[in-house]
KENUNU-358404 format. One record per atom (N, C-alpha, C, O): x negated, y, z negated; residue in three letters. Coordinates in steps of 0.2 Angstrom, whole numbers, plus 5000, padded with zeros to 4 digits. Example, Ala and Ser with C-alpha at 12.3 -4.5 7.8 and 13.67 -1.06 7.14 Angstrom:
<nodes>
493449724961Ala 493849784961Ala 493449844961Ala 492949834958Ala 493649894965Ser 493249954964Ser 493650004961Ser 493350064960Ser 
</nodes>
This chain:
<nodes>
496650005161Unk 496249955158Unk 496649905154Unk 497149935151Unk 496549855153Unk 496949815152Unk 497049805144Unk 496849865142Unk 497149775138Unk 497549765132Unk 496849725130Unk 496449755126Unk 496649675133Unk 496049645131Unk 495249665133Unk 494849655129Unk 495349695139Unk 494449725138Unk 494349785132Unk 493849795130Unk 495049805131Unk 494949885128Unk 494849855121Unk 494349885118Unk 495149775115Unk 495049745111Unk 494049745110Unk 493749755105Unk 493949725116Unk 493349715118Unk 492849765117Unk 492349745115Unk 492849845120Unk 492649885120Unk 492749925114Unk 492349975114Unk 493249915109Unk 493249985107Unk 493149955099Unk 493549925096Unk 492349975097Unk 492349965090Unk 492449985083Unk 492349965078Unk 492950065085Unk 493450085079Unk 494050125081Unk 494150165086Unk 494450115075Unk 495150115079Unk 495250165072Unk 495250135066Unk 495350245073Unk 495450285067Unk 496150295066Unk 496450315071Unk 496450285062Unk 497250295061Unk 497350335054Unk 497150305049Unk 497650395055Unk 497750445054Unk 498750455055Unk 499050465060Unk 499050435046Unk 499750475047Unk 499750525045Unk 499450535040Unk 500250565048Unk 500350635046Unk 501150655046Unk 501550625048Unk 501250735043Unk 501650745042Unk 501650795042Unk 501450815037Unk 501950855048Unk 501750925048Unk 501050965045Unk 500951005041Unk 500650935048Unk 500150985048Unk 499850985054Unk 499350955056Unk 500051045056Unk 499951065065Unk 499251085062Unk 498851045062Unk 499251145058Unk 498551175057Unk 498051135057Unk 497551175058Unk 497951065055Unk 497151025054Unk 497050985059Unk 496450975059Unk 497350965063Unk 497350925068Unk 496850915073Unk 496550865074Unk 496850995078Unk 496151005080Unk 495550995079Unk 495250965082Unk 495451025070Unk 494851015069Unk 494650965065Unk 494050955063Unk 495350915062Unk 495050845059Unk 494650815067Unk 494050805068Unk 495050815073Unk 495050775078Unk 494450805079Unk 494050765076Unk 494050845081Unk 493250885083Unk 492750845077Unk 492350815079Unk 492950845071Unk 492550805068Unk 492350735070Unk 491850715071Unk 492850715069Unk 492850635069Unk 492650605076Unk 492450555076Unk 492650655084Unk 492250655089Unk 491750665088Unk 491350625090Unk 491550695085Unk 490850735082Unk 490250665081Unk 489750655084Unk 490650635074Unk 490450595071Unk 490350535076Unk 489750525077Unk 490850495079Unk 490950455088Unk 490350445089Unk 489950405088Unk 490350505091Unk 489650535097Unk 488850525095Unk 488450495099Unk 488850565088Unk 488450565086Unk 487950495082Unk 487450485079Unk 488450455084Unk 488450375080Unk 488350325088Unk 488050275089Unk 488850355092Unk 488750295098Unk 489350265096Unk 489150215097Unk 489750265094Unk 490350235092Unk 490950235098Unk 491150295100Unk 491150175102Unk 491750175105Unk 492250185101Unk 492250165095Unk 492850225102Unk 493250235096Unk 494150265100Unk 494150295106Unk 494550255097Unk 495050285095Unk 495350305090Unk 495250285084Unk 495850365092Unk 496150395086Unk 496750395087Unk 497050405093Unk 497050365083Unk 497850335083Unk 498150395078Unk 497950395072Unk 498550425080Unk 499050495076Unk 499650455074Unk 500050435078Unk 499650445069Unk 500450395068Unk 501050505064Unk 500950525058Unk 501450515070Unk 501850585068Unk 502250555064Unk 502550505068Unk 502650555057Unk 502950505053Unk 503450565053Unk 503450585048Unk 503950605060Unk 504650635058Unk 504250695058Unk 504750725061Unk 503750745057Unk 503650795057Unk 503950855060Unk 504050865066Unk 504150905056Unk 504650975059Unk 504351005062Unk 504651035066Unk 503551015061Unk 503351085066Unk 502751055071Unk 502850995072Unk 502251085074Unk 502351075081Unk 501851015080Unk 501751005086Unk 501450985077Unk 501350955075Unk 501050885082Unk 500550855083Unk 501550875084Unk 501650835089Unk 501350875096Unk 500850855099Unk 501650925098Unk 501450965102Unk 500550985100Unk 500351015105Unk 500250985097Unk 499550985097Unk 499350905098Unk 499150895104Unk 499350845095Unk 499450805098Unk 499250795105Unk 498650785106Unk 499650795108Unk 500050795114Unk 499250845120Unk 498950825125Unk 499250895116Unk 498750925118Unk 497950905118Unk 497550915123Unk 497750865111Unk 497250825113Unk 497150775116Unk 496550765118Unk 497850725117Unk 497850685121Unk 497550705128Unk 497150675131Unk 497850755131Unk 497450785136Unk 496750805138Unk 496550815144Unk 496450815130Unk 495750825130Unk 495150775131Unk 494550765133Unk 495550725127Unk 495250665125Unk 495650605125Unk 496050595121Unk 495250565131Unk 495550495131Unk 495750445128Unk 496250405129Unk 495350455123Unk 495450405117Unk 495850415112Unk 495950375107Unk 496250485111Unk 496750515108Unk 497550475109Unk 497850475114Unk 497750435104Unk 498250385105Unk 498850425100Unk 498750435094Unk 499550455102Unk 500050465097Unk 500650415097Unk 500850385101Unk 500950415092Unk 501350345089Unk 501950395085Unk 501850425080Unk 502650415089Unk 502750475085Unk 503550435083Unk 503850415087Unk 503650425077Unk 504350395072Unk 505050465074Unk 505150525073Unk 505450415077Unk 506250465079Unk 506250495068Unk 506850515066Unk 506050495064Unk 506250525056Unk 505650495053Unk 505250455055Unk 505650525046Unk 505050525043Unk 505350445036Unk 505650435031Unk 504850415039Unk 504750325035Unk 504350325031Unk 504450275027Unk 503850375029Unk 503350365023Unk 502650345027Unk 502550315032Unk 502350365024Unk 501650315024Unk 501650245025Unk 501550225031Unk 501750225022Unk 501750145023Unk 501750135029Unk 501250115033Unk 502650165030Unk 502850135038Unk 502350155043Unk 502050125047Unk 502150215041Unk 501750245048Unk 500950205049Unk 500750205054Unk 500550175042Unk 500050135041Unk 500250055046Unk 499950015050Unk 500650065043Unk 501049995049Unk 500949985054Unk 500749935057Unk 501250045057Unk 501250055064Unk 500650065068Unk 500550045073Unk 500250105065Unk 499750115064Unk 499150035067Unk 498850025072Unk 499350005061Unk 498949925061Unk 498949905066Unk 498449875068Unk 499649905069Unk 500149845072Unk 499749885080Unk 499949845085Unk 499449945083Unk 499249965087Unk 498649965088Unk 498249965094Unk 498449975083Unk 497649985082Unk 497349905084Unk 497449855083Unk 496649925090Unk 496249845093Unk 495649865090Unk 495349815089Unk 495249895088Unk 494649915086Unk 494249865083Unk 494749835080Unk 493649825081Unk 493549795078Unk 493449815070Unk 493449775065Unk 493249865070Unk 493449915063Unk 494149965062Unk 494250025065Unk 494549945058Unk 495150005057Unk 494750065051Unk 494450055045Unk 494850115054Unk 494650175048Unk 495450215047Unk 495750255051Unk 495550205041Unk 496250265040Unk 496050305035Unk 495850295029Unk 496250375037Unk 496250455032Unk 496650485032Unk 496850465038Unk 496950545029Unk 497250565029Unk 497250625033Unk 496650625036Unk 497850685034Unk 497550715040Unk 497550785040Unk 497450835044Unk 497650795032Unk 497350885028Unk 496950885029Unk 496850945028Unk 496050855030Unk 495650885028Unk 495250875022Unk 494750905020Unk 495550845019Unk 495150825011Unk 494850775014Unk 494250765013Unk 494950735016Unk 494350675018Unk 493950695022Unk 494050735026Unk 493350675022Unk 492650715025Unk 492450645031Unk 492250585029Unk 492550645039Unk 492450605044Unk 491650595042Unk 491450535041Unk 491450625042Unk 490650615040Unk 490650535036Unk 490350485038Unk 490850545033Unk 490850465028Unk 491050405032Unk 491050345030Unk 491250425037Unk 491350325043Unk 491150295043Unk 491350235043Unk 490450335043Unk 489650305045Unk 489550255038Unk 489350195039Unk 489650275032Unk 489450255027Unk 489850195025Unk 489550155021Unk 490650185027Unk 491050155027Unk 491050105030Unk 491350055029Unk 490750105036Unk 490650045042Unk 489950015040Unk 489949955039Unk 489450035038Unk 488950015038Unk 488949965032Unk 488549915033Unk 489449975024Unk 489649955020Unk 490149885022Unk 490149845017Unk 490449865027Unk 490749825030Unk 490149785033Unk 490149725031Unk 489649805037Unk 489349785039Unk 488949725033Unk 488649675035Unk 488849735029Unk 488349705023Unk 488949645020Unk 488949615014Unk 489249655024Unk 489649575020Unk 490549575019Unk 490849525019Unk 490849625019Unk 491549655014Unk 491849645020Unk 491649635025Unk 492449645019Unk 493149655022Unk 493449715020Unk 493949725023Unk 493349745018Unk 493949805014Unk 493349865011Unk 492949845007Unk 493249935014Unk 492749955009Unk 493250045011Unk 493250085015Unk 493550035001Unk 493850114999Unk 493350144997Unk 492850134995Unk 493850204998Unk 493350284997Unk 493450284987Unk 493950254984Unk 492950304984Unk 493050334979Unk 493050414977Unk 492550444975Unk 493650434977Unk 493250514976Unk 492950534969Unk 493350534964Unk 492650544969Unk 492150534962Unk 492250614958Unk 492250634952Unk 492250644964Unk 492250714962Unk 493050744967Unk 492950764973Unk 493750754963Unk 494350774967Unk 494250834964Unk 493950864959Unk 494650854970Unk 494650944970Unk 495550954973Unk 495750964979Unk 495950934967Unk 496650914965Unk 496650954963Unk 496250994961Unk 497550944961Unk 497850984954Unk 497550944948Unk 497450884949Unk 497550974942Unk 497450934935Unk 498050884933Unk 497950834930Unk 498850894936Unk 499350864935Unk 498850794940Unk 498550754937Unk 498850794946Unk 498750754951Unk 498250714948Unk 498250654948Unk 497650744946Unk 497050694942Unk 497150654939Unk 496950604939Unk 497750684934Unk 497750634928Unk 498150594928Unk 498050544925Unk 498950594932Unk 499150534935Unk 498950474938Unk 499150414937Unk 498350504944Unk 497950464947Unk 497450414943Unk 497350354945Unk 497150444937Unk 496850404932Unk 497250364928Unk 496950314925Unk 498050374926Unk 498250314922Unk 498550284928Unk 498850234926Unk 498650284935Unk 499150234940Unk 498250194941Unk 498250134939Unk 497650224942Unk 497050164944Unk 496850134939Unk 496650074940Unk 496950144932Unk 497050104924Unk 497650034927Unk 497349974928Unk 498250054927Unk 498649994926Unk 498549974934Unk 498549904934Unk 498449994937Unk 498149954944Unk 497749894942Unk 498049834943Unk 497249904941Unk 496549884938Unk 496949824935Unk 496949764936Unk 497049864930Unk 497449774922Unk 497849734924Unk 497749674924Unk 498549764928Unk 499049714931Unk 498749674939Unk 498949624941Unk 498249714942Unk 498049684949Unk 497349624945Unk 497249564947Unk 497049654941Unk 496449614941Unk 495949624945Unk 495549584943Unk 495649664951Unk 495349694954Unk 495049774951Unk 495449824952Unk 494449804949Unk 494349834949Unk 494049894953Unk 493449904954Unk 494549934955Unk 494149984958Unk 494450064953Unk 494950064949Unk 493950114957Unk 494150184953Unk 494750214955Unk 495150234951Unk 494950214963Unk 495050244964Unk 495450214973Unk 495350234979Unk 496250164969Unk 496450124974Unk 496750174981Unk 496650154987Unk 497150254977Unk 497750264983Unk 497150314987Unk 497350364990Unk 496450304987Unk 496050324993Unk 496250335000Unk 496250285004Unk 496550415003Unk 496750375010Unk 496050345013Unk 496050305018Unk 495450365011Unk 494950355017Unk 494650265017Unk 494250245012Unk 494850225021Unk 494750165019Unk 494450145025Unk 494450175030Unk 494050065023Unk 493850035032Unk 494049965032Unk 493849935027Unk 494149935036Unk 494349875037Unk 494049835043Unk 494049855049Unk 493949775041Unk 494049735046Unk 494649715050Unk 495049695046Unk 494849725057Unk 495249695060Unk 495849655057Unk 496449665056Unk 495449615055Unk 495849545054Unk 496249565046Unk 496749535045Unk 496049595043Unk 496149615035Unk 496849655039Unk 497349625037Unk 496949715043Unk 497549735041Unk 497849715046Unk 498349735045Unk 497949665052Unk 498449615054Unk 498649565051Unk 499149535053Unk 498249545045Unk 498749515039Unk 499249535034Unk 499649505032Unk 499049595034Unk 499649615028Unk 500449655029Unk 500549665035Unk 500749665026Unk 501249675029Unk 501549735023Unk 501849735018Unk 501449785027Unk 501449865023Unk 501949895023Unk 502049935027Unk 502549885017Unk 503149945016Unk 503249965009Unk 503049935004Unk 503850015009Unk 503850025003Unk 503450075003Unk 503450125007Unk 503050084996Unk 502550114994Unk 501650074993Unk 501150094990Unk 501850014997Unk 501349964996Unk 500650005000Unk 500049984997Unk 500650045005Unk 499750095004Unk 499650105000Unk 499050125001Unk 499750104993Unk 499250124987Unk 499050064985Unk 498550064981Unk 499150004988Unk 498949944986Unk 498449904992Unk 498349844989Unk 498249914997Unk 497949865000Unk 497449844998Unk 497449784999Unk 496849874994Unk 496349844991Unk 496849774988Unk 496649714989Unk 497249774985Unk 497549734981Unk 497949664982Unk 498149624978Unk 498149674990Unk 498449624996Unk 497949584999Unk 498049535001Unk 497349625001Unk 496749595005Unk 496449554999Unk 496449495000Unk 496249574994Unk 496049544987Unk 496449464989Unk 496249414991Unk 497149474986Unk 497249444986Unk 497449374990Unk 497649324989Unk 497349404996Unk 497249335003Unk 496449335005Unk 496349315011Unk 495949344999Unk 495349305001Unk 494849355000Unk 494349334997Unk 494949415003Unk 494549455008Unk 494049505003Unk 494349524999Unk 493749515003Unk 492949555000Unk 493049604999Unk 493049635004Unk 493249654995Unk 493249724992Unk 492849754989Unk 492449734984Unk 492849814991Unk 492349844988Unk 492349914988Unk 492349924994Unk 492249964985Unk 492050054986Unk 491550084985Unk 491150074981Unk 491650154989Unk 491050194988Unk 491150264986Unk 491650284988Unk 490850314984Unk 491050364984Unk 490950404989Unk 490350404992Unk 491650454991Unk 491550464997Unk 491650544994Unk 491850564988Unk 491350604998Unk 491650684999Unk 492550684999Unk 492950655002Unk 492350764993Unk 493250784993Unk 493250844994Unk 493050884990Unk 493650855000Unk 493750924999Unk 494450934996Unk 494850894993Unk 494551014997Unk 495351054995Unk 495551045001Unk 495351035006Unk 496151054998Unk 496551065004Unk 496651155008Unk 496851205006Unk 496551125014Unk 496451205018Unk 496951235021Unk 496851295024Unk 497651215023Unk 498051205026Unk 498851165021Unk 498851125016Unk 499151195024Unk 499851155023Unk 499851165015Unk 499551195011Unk 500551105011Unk 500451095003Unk 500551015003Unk 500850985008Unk 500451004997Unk 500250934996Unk 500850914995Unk 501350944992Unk 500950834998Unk 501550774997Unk 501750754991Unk 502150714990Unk 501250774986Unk 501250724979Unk 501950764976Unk 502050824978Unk 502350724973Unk 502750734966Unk 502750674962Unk 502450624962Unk 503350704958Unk 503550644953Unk 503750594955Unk 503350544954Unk 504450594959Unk 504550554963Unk 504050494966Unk 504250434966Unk 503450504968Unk 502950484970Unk 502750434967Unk 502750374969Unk 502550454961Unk 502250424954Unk 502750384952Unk 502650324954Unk 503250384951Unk 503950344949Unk 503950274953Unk 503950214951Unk 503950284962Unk 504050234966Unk 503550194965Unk 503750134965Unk 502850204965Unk 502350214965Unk 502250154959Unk 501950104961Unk 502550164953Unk 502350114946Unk 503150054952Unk 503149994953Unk 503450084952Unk 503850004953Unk 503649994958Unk 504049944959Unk 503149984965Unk 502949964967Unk 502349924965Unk 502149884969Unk 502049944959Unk 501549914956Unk 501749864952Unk 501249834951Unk 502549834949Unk 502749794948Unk 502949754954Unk 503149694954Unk 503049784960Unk 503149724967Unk 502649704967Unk 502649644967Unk 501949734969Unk 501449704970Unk 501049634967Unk 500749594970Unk 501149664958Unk 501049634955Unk 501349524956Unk 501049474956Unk 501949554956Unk 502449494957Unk 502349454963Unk 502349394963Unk 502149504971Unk 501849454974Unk 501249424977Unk 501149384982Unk 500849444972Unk 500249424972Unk 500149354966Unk 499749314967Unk 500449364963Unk 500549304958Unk 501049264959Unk 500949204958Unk 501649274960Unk 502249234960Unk 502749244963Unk 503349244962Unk 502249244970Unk 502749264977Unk 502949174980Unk 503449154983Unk 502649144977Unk 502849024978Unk 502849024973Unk 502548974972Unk 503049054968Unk 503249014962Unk 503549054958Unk 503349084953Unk 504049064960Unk 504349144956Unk 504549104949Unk 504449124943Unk 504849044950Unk 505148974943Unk 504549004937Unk 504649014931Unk 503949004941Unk 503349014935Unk 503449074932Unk 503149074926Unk 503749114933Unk 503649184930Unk 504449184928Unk 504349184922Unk 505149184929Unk 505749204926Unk 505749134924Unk 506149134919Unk 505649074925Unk 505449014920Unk 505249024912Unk 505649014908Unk 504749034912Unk 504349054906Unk 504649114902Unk 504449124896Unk 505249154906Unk 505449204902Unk 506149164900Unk 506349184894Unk 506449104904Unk 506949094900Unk 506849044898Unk 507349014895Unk 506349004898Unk 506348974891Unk 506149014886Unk 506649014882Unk 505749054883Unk 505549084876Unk 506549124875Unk 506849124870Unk 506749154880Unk 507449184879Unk 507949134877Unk 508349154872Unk 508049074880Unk 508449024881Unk 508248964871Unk 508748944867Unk 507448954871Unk 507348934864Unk 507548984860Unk 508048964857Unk 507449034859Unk 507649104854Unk 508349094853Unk 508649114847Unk 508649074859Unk 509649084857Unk 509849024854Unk 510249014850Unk 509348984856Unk 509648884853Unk 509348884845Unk 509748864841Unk 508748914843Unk 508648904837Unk 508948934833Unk 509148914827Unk 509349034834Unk 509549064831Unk 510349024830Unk 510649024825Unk 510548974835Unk 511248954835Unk 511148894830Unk 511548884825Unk 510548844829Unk 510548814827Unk 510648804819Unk 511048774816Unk 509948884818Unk 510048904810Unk 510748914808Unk 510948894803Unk 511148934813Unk 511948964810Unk 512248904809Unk 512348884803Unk 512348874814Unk 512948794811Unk 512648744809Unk 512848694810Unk 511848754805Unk 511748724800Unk 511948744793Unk 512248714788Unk 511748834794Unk 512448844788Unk 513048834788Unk 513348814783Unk 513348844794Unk 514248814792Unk 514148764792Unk 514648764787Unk 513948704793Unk 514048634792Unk 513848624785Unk 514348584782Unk 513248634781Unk 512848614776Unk 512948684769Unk 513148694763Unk 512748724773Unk 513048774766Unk 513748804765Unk 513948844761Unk 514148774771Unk 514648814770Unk 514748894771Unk 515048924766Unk 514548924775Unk 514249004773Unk 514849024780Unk 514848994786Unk 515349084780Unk 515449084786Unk 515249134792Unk 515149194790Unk 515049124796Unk 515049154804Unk 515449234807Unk 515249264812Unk 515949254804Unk 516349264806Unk 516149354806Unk 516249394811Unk 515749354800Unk 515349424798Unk 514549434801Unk 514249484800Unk 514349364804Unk 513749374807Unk 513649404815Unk 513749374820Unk 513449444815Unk 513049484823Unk 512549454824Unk 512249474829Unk 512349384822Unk 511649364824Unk 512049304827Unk 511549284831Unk 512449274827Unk 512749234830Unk 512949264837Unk 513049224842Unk 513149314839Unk 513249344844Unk 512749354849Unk 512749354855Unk 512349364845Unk 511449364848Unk 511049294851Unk 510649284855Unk 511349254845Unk 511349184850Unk 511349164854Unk 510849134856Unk 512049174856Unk 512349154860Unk 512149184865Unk 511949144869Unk 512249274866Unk 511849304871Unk 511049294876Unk 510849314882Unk 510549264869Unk 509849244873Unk 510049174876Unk 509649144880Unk 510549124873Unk 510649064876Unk 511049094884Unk 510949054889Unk 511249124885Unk 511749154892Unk 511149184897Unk 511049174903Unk 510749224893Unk 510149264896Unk 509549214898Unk 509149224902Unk 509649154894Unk 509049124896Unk 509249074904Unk 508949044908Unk 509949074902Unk 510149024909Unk 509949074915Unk 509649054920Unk 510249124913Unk 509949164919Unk 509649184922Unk 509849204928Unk 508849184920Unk 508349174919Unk 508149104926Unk 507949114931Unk 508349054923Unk 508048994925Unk 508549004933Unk 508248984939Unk 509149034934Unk 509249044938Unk 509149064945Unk 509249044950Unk 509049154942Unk 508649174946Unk 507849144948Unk 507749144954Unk 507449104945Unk 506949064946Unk 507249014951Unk 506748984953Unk 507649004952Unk 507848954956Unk 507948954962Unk 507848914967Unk 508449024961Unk 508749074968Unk 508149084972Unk 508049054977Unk 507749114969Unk 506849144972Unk 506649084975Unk 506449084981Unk 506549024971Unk 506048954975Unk 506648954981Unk 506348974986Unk 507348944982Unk 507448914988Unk 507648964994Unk 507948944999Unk 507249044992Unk 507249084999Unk 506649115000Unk 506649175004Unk 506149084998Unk 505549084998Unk 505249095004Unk 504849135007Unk 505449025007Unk 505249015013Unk 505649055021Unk 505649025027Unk 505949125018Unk 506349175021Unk 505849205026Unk 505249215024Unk 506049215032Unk 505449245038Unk 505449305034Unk 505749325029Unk 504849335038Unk 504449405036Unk 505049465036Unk 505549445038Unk 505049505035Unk 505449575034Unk 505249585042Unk 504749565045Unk 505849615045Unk 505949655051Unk 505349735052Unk 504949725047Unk 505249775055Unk 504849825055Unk 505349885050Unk 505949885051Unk 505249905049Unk 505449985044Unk 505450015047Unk 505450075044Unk 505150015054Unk 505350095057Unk 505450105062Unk 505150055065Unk 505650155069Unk 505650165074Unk 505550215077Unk 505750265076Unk 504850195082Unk 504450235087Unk 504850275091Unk 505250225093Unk 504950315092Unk 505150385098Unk 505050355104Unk 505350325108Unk 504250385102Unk 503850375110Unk 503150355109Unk 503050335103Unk 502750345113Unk 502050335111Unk 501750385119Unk 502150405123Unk 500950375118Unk 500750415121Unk 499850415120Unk 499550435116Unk 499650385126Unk 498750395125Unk 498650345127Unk 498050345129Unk 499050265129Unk 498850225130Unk 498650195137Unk 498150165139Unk 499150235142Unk 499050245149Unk 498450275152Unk 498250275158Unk 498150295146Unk 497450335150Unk 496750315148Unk 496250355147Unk 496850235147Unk 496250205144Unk 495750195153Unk 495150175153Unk 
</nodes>
């Protein structure tokens, strides 16, 4: 079948990355058939293997034999999330993308309620888990990361790093996913036009395997929320944002200089013992800098897209449409 009638025929496109969890795979995938069926849904399930050690891929492999519509996308080393949501996108034809996670805390049952929520107007419609069934460390990082989310993006939702989301086609062929930047898509779609909104969705525990979160995570997690921040606001105009820091830096060193040699000139007072003249001088250096970097930014702006961040193995599912 060809590349364009399958565009045509299939109106969801489920994508699921993972990372060693042979054990859930089965029976996420019997669900989320379940659910297909039970709804009339043309559908695929896109497995994006992001480097997994255990057999993880050999189950896979084994669905695809069961079911047609079973697509695996498997990374020669493990790229993160992002990269595999990427690849993911970059494969997915569905008229709807649905992506979740592949422990088993996300409940497929809620599709239906995520599609139909797109249907009434949105481009973007995230899970809220209203009620987690986390660690307590996880909760409550979770709640100060959807705070500063919220204040620095300006979009409010409860509960941005939802893997269970749904999308319009069009919404995830626009954006361009790396980094740590899945905690943000509500945030990139917002920002190029598109309709947001959430619901609350079922949370299970985790029944299988142990959880990816750490410190680490949280860490990357916050500087990526100062990337996003930056280029949502001042990805054409970076001068606007380290402009404005080196003028207030750059005014701060000229007036501290100014006070000074107007005492040496008028009071005669000497320089020689003050540290605030040194300070002068430094937000006057700091401010050019400033202005500089602003300047660097405008003229490589208009630099092509990043290359892909990761590389497929093999793929597998596609030939048996």
């Amino acid at each position: 079948m060809s590349k364009d009638i399958v565009k045509a025929v299939t109106e969801i496109s489920v994508v699921i990355p993972l990372y060693n969890e042979q054990e859930s795979l089965r029976e996420l995938h019997d669900k989320i058939a379940s659910v297909m069926q039970n709804r009339n849904y043309s559908y695929e399930i896109i497995f994006i293997d992001d480097g997994s050690t255990d057999n993880s891929v050999s189950v896979i492999e084994e669905l695809t034999g069961k079911n047609n519509r079973v697509k695996l996308l498997q990374f020669r080393k493990n790229y993160g999330k992002s990269a595999a949501l990427a690849a993911g996108f970059e494969f997915a034809c569905g008229r709807y993308v649905v992506t979740m996670d592949a422990d088993l805390q996300d409940d497929p049952g809620e599709i239906p309620n995520l599609v139909d929520r797109l249907n009434e107007g949105y481009d973007l419609v995230s899970g809220w888990k209203k009620v987690r069934h986390d660690p307590v460390i996880k909760r409550l990082t979770s709640k100060i990361y959807n705070f500063f989310t919220s204040v620095f993006s300006g979009i409010r939702l409860h509960d941005f790093n939802c893997g269970l989301k749904a999308y319009r086609l069009d919404v995830v062929k626009s954006m361009h996913v790396y980094g740590e930047m899945h905690r943000y898509l509500p945030v990139l779609a917002h920002n190029n036009g598109f309709r947001v909104t959430e619901i609350p969705v079922r949370h299970y525990e985790r029944k299988h395997g142990k959880s990816k979160f750490g410190a680490a995570r949280f860490a990357r997690g916050a500087f990526d929320l100062m990337t996003v921040t930056f280029l949502t606001k001042y990805k054409k105009r970076p001068l606007h944002l380290f402009g404005l820091f080196g003028v207030l830096t750059f005014l701060t060193g000229f007036v501290i200089s100014l006070i000074l040699v107007y005492q040496r000139l008028f009071l005669h007072q000497y320089l020689s013992n003050r540290p605030l003249l040194f300070l002068g001088v430094l937000l006057i250096i700091v401010g050019l800098q400033f202005f500089s970097i602003g300047l660097i930014g405008e003229m490589i702006i208009s630099v092509g897209h990043e290359n892909a961040t990761y590389l497929i193995k093999r793929t597998e599912g596609w030939d048996k449409e």
